[in-house]
Residue frames as qw, qx, qy, qz and C-alpha x, y, z in Angstrom:
[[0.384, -0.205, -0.899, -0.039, -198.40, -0.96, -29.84],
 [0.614, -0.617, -0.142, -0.471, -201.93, -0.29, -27.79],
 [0.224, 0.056, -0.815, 0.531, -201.04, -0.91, -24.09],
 [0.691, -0.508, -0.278, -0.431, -203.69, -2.07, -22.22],
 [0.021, 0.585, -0.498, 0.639, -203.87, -1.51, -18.90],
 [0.557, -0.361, -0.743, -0.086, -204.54, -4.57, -16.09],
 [0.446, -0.434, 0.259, -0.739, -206.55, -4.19, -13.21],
 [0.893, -0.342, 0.076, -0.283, -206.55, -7.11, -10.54],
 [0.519, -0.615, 0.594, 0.018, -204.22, -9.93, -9.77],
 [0.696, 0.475, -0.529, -0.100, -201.54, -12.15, -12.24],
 [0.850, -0.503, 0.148, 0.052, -200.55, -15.23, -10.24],
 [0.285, 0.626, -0.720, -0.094, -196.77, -16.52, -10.77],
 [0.978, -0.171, -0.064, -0.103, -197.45, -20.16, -10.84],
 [0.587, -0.398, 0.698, 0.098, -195.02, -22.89, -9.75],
 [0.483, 0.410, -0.650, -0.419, -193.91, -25.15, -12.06],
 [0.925, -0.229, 0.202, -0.228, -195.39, -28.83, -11.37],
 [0.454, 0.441, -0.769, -0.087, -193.56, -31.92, -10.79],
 [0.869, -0.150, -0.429, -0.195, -193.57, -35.05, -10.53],
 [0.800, -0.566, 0.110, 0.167, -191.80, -36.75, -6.80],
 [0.821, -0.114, 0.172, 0.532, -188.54, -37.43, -8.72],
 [0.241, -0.720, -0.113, 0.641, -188.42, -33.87, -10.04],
 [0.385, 0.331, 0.700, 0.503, -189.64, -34.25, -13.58],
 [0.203, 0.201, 0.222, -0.932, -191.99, -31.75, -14.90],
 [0.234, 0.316, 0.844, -0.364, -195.52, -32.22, -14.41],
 [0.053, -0.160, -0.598, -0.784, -197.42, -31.27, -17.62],
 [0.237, -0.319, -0.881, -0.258, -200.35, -32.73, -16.74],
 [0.266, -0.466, -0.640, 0.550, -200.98, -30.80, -13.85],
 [0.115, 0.024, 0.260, 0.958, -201.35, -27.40, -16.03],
 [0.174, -0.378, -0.574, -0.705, -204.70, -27.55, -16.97],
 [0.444, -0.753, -0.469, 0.122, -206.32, -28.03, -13.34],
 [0.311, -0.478, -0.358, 0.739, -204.09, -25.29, -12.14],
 [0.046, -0.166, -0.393, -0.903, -204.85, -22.67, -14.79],
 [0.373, -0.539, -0.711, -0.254, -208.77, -23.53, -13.87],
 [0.472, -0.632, -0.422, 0.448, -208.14, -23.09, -9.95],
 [0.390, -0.085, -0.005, 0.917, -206.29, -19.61, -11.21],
 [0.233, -0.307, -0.256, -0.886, -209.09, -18.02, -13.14],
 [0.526, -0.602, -0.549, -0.244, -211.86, -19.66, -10.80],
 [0.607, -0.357, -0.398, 0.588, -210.07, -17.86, -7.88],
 [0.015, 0.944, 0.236, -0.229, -210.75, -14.56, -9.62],
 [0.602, -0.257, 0.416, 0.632, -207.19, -14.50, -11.11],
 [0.614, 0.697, 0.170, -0.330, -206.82, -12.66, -14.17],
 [0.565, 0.747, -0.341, -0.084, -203.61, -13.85, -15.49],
 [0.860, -0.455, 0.173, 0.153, -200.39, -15.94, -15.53],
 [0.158, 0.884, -0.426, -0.111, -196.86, -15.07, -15.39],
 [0.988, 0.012, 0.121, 0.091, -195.15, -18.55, -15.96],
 [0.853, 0.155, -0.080, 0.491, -191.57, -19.50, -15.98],
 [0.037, 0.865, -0.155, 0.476, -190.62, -16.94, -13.84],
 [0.088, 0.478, -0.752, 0.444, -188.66, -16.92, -10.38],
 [0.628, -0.126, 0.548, -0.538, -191.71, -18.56, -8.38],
 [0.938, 0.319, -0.085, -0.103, -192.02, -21.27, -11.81],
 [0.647, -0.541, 0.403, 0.355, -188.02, -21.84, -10.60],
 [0.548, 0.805, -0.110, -0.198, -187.54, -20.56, -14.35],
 [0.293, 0.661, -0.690, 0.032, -183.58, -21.16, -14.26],
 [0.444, -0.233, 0.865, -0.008, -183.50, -24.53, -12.75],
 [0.803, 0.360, 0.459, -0.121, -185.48, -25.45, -15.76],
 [0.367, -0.027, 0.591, 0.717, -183.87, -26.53, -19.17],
 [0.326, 0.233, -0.352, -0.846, -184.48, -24.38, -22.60],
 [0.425, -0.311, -0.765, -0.369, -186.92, -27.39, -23.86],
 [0.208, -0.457, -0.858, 0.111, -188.50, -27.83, -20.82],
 [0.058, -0.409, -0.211, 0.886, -189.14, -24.38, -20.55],
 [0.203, 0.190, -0.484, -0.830, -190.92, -24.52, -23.81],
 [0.237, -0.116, -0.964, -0.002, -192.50, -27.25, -23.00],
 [0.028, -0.372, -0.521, 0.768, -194.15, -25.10, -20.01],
 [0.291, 0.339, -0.048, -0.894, -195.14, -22.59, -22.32],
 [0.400, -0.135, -0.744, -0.518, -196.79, -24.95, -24.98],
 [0.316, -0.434, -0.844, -0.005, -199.31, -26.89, -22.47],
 [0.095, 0.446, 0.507, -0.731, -200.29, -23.49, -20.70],
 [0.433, 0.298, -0.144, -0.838, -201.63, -21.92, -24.17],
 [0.311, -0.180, -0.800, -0.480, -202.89, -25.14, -24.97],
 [0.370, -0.458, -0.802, -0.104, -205.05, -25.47, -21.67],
 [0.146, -0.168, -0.443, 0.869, -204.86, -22.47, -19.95],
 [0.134, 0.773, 0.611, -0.107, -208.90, -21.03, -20.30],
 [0.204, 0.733, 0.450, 0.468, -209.26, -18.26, -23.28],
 [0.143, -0.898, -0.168, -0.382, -209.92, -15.60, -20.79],
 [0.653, -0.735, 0.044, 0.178, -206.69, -15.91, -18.63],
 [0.316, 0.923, -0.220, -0.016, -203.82, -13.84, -19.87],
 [0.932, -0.158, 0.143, 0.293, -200.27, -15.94, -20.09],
 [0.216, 0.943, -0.251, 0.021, -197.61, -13.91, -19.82],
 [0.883, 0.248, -0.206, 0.340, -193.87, -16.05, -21.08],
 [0.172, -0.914, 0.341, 0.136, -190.92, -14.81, -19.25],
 [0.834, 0.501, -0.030, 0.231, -187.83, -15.39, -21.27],
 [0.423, -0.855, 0.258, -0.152, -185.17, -14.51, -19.11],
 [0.986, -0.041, -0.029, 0.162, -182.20, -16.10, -19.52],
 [0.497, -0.671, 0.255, 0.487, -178.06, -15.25, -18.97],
 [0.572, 0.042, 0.662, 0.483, -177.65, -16.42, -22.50],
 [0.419, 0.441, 0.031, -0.793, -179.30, -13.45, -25.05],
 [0.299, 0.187, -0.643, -0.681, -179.55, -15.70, -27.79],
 [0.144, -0.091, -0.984, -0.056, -181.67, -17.97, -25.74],
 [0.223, 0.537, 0.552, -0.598, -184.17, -15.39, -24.45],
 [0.344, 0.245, -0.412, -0.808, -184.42, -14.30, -28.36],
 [0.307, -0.173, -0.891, -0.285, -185.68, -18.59, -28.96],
 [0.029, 0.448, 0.791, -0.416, -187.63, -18.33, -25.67],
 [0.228, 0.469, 0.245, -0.817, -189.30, -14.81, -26.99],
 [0.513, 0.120, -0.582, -0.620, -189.76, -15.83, -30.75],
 [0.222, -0.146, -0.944, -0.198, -191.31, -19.28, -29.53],
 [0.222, 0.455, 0.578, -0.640, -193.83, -17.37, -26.72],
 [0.416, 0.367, 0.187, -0.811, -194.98, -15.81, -29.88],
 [0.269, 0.144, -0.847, -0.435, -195.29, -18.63, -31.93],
 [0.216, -0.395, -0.878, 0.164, -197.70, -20.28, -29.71],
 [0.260, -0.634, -0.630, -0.365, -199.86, -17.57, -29.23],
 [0.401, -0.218, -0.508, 0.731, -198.45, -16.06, -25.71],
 [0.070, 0.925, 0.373, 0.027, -200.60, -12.68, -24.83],
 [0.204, -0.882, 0.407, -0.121, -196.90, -11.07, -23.57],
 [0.751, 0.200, -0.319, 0.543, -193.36, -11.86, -22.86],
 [0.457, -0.888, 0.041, -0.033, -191.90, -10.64, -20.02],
 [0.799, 0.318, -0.272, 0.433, -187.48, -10.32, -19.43],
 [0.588, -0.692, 0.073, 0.414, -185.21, -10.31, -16.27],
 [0.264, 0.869, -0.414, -0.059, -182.07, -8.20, -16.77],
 [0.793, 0.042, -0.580, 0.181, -179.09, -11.33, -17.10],
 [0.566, -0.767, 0.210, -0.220, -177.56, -11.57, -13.22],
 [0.876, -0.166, 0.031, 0.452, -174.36, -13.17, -14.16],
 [0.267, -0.162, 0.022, 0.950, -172.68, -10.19, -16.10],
 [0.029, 0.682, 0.628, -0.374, -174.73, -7.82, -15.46],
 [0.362, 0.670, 0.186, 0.621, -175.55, -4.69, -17.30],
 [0.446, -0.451, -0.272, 0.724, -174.03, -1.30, -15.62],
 [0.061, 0.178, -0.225, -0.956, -176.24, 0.99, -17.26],
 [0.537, 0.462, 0.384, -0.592, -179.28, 2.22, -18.90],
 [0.393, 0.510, -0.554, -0.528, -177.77, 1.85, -22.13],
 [0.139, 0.172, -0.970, -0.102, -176.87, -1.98, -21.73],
 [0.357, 0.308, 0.763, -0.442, -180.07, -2.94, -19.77],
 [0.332, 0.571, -0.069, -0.747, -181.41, -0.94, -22.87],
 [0.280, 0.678, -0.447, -0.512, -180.06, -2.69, -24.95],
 [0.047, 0.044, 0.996, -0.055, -180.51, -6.55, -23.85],
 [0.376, 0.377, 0.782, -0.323, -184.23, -5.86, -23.88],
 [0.318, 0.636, -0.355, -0.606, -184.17, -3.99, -27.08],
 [0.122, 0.321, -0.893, -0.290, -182.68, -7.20, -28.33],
 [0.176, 0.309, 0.875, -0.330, -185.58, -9.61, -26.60],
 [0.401, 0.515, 0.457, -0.604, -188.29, -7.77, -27.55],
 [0.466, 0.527, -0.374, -0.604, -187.52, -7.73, -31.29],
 [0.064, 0.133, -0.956, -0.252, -187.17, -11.41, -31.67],
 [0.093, -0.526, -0.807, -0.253, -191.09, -11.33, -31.31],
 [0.201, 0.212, 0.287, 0.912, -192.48, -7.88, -32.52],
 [0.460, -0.369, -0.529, -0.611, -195.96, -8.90, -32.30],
 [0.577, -0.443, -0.674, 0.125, -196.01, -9.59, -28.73],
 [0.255, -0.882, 0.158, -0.364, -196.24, -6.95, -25.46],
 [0.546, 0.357, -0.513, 0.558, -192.94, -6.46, -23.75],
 [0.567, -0.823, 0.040, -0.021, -192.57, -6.25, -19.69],
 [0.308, 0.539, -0.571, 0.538, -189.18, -5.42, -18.28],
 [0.770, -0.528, -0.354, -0.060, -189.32, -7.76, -15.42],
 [0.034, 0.674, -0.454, 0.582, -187.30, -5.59, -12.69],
 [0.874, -0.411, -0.213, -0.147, -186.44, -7.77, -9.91],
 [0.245, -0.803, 0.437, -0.323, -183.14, -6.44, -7.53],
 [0.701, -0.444, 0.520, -0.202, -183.26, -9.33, -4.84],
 [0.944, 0.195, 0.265, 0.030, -182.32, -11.82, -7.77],
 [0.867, 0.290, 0.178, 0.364, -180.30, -10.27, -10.23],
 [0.601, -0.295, -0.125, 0.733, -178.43, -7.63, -8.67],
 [0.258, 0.335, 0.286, 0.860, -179.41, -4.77, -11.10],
 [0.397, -0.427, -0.492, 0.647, -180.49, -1.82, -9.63],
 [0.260, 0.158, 0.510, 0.804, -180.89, 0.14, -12.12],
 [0.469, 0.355, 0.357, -0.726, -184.13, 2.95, -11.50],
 [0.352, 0.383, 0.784, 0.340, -186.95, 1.71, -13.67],
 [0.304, 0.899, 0.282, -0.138, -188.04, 5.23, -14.51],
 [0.042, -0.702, 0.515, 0.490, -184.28, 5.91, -15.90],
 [0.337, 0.116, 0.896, 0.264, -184.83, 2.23, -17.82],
 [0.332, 0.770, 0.544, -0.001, -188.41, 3.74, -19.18],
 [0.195, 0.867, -0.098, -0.447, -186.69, 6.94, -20.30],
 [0.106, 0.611, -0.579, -0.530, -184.81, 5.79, -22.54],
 [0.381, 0.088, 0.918, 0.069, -186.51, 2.42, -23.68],
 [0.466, 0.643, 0.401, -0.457, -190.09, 4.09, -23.99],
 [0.603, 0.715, -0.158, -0.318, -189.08, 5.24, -27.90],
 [0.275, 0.435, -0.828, -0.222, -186.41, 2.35, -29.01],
 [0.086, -0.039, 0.994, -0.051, -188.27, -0.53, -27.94],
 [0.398, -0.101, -0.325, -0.852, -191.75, -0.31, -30.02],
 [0.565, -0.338, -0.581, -0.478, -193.50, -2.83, -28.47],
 [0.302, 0.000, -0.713, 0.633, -192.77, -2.15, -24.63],
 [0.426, -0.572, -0.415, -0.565, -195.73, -1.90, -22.81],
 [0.589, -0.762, 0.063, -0.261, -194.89, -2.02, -19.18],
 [0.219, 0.398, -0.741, 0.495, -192.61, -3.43, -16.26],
 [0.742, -0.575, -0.311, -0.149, -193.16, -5.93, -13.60],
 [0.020, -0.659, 0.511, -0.551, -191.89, -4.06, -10.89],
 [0.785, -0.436, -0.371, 0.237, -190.18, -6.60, -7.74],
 [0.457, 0.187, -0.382, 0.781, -188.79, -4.52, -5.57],
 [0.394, -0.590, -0.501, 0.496, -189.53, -2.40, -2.26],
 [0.054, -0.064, 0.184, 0.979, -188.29, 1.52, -4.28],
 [0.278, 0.687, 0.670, -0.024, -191.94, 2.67, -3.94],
 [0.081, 0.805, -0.111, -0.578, -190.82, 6.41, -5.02],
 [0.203, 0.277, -0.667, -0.662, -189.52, 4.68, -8.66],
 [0.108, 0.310, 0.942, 0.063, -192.47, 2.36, -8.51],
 [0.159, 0.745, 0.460, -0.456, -194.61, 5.71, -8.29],
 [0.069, 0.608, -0.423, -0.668, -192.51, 7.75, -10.96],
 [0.052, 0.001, 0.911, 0.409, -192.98, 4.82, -13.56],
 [0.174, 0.560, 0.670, -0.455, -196.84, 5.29, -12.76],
 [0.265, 0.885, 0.169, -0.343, -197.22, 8.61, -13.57],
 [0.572, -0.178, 0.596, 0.534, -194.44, 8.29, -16.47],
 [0.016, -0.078, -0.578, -0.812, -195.12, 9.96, -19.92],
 [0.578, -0.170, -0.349, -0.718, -198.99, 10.51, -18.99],
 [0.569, -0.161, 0.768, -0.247, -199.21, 7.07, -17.24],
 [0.313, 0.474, -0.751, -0.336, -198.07, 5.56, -20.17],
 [0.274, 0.384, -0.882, -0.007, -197.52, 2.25, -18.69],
 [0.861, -0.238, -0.304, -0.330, -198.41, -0.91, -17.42],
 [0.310, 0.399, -0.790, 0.347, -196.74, -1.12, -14.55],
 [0.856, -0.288, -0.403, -0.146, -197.42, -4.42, -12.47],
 [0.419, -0.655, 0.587, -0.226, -196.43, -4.28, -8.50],
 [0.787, 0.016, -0.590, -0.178, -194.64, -7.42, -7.42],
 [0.172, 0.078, -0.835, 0.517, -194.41, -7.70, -3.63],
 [0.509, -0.546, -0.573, -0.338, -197.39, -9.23, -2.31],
 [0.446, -0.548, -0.578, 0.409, -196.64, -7.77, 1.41],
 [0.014, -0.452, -0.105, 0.886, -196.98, -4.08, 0.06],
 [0.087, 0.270, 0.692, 0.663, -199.61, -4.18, -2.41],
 [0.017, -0.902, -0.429, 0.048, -202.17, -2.37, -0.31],
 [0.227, -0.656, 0.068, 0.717, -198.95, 0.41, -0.09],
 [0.227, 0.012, 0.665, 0.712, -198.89, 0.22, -4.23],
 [0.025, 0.716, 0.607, 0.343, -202.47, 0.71, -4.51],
 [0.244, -0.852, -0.185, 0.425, -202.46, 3.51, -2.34],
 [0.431, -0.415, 0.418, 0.684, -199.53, 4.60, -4.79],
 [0.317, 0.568, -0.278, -0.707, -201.51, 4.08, -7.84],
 [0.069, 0.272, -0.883, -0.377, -201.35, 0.54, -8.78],
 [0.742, -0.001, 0.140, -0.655, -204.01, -1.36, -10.22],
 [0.757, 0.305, -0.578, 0.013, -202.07, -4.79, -12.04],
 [0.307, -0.639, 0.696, -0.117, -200.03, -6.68, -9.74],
 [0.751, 0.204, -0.628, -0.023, -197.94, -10.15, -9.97],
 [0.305, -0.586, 0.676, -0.328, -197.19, -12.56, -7.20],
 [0.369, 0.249, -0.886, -0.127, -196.43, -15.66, -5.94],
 [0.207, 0.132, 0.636, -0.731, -199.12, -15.44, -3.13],
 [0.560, 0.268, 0.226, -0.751, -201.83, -15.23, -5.32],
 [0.388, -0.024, -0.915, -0.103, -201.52, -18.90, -6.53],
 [0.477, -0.292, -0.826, 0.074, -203.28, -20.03, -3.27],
 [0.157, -0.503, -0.564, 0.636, -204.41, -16.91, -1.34],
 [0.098, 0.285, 0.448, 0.842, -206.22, -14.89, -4.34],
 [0.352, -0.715, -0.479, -0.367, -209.48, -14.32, -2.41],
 [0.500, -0.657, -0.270, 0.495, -207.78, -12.78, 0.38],
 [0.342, -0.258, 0.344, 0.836, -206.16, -10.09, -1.71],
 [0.122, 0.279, 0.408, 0.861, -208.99, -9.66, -3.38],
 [0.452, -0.684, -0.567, 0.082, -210.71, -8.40, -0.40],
 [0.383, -0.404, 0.124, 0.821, -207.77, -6.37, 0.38],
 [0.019, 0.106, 0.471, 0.876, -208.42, -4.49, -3.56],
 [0.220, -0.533, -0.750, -0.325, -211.97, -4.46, -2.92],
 [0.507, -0.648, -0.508, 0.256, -211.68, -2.97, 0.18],
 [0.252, -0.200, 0.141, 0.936, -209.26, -0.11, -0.71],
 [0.075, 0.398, 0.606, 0.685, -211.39, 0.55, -3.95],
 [0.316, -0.680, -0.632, -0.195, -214.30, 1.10, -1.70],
 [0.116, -0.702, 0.271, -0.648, -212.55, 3.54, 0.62],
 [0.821, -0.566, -0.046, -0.067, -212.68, 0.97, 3.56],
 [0.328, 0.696, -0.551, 0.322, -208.85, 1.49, 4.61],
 [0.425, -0.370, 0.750, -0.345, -209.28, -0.49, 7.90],
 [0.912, 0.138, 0.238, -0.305, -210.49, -3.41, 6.14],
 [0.876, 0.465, -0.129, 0.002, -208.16, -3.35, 3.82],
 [0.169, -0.659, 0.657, -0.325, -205.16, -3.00, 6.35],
 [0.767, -0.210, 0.483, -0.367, -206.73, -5.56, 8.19],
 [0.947, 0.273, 0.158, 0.054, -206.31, -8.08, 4.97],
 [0.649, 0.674, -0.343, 0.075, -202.86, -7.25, 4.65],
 [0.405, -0.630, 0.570, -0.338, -201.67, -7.25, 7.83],
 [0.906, -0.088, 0.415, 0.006, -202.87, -11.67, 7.72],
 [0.816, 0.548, -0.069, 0.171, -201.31, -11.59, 4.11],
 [0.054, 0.766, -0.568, 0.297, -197.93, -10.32, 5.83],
 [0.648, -0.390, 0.502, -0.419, -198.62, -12.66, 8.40],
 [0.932, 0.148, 0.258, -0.207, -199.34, -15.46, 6.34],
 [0.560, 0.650, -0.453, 0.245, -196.14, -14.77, 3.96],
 [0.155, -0.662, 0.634, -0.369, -193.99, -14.43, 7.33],
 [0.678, -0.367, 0.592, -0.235, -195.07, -17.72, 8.89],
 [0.861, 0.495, 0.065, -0.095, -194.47, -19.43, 5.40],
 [0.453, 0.803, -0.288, 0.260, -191.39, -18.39, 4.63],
 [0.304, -0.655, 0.562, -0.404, -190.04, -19.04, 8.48],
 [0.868, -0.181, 0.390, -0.249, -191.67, -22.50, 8.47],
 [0.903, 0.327, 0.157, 0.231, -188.82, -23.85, 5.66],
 [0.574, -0.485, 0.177, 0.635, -185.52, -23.51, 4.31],
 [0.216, 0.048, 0.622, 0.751, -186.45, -22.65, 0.97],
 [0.217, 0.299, 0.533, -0.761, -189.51, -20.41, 0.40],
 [0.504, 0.314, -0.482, -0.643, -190.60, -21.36, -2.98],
 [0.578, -0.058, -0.719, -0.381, -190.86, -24.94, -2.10],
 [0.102, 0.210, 0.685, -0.690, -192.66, -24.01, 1.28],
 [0.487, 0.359, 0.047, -0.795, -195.39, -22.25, -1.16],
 [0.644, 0.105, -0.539, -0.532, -195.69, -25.07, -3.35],
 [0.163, -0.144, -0.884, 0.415, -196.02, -27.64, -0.25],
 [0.219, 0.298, 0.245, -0.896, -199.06, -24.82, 0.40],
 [0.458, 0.267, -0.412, -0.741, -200.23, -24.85, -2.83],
 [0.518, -0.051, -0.830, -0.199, -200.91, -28.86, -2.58],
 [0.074, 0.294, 0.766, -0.567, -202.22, -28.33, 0.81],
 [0.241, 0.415, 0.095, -0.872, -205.01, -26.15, -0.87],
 [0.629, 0.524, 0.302, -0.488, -205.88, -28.16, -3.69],
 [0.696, 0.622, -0.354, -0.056, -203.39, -28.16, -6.73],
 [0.846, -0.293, 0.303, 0.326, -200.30, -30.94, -6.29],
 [0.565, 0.751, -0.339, 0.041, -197.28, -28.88, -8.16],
 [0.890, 0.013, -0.206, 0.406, -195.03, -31.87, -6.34],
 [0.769, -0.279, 0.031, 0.574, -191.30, -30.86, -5.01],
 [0.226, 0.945, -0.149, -0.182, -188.84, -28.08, -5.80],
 [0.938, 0.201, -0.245, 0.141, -185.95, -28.76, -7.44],
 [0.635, -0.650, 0.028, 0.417, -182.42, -28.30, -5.58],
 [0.468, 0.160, -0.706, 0.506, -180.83, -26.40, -4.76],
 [0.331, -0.393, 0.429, -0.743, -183.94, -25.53, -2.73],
 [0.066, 0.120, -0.918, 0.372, -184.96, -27.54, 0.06],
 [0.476, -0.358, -0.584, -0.552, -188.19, -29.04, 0.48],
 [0.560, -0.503, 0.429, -0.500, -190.02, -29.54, 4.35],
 [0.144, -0.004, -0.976, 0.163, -189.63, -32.40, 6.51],
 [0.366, -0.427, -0.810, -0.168, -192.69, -33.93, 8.02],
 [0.466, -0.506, -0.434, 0.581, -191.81, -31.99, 11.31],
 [0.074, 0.272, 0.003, -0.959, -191.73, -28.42, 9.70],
 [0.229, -0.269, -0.813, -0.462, -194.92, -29.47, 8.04],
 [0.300, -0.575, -0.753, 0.109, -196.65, -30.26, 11.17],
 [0.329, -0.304, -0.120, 0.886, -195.54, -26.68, 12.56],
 [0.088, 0.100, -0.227, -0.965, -196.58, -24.98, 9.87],
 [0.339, -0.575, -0.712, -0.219, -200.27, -26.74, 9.55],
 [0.446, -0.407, -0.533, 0.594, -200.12, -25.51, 13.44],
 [0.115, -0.357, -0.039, 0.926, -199.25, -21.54, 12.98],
 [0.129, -0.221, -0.574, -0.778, -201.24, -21.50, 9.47],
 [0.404, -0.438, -0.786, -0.164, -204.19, -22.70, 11.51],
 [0.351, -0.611, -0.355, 0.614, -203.92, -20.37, 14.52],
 [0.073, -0.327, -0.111, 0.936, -203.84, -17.15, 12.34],
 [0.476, 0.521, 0.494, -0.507, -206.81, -18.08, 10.81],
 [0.084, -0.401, 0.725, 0.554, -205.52, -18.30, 7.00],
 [0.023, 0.284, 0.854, 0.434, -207.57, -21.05, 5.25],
 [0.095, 0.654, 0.735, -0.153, -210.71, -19.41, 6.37],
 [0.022, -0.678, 0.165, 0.716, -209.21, -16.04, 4.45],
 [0.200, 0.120, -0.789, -0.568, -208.32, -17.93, 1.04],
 [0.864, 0.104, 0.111, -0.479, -211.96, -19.39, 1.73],
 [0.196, 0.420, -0.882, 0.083, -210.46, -23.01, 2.06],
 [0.874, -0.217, -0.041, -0.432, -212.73, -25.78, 2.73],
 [0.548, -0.443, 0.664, -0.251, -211.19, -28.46, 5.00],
 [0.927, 0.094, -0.248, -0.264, -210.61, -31.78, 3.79],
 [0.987, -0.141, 0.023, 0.071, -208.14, -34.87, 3.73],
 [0.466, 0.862, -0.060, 0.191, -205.77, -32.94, 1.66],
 [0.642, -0.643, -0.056, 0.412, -202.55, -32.65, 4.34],
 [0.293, 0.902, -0.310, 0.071, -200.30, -31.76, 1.45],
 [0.630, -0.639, 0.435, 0.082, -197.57, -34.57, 3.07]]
């Protein structure tokens, strides 16, 4: 299978919902819009930032149907199909390509886990054949599901048994296997960084793809940051990570639950993807006000180029 290589930023949406913690179809089509008009070039959907496992198998499909129905042509929808269950990430991977998906993406499971290259091998071996026709990511992601596994010992021995693997979104902090996977068979792959508070250290490494959950609502900061590198401006592009650290840190501090701090964010900014579901915790009014406070003092909305309005996001 041709691997094409991306260059710029894949958001990981939220899933919307509704107050009572339904899910919010409707809301799909305006965010997709805000994604690609932000400069976006792709979504990774029903992953950890789409709270992927608090959602049922239908509604998970569900997800995936209304993004390829409204997601704009030129933004790239990659399905993750992750699941604990293998026979359910086979339905989730045969239905991404039924609808049309551009990619499929698969966590390793994180209940029993695999203790090897072979098994890990062999669970995405399985995934990826239940839909042939689609590109495969090996979504590598430690802080969730415990596996540890190097991804350049996972690419040796996938790279020839799994015909349509084409890359690896890499979460994790191991920039020395995040560099080895790089330069892998030629630079084979397509490998996509995912921590948005070292992505000026990845480019500097080699990367040019990257996923996060930051670049829902702070995409024009970040691409200032890639712009700047590209150009050789290294204090500029410090300078934009340094707020993007900044801006993660005072997020993440200002709640108990940092996924449904970022989607509180995200409706401050423009898109309403409602509530998370429990077991994370959503803000009170009072860590709200806080965080308006700190966001506003390090200068933030006037990075993501944020125009003021009524919006509070309460």
């Amino acid at each position: 299978m041709k691997i094409v290589k991306t260059n710029g930023l894949i958001a990981a949406p939220f899933t919307p919902m509704h107050s009572n913690c339904t899910v919010n179809l409707d809301a799909i089509e305006q965010y997709a819009n805000r994604l690609l008009s932000d400069g976006v070039v792709g979504a990774f959907i029903c992953g950890t930032t789409g709270e992927a496992m608090s959602l049922t198998l239908e509604e998970r499909i569900q997800v995936a149907e209304r993004w390829m129905l409204k997601a704009p042509k030129n933004l790239r929808v990659i399905v993750h199909v992750g699941h604990n269950a293998i026979a359910d990430c086979k339905r989730l991977a045969a239905h991404a390509q039924l609808i049309g998906a551009n990619s499929i993406a698969c966590m390793a499971p994180f209940f029993f886990k695999p203790n090897s290259v072979e098994s890990l091998v062999q669970w995405c071996e399985q995934v990826a054949a239940a839909a042939p026709n689609l590109p495969f990511y090996y979504y590598h992601i430690p802080s969730m599901t415990g596996v540890t596994i190097p991804v350049h010992d996972f690419l040796t021995v996938a790279a020839d048994r799994i015909p349509n693997l084409v890359g690896v979104k890499f979460t994790y902090e191991d920039l020395e296997d995040f560099g080895r996977c790089l330069k892998f068979d030629n630079q084979r792959f397509d490998v996509l960084f995912g921590r948005d508070e070292r992505l000026l250290a990845a480019f500097d490494a080699g990367a040019r793809g990257a996923v996060g959950s930051t670049y829902n609502f702070a995409a024009p900061l970040y691409r200032s940051l890639i712009d700047s590198f590209l150009t050789g401006d290294q204090q500029s592009a410090t300078k934009h990570q340094t707020l993007a650290v900044e801006m993660i840190n005072t997020l993440v501090a200002g709640g108990s639950s940092p996924i449904a701090t970022f989607k509180w964010f995200m409706k401050r900014v423009g898109i309403d993807c409602g509530p998370a579901r429990i077991p994370l915790q959503n803000l009170t009014t009072e860590q709200i006000d806080m965080l308006e406070s700190k966001l506003k003092a390090i200068g933030i909305y006037e990075a993501i180029e944020f125009r003021e309005s009524n919006n509070s996001g309460k």
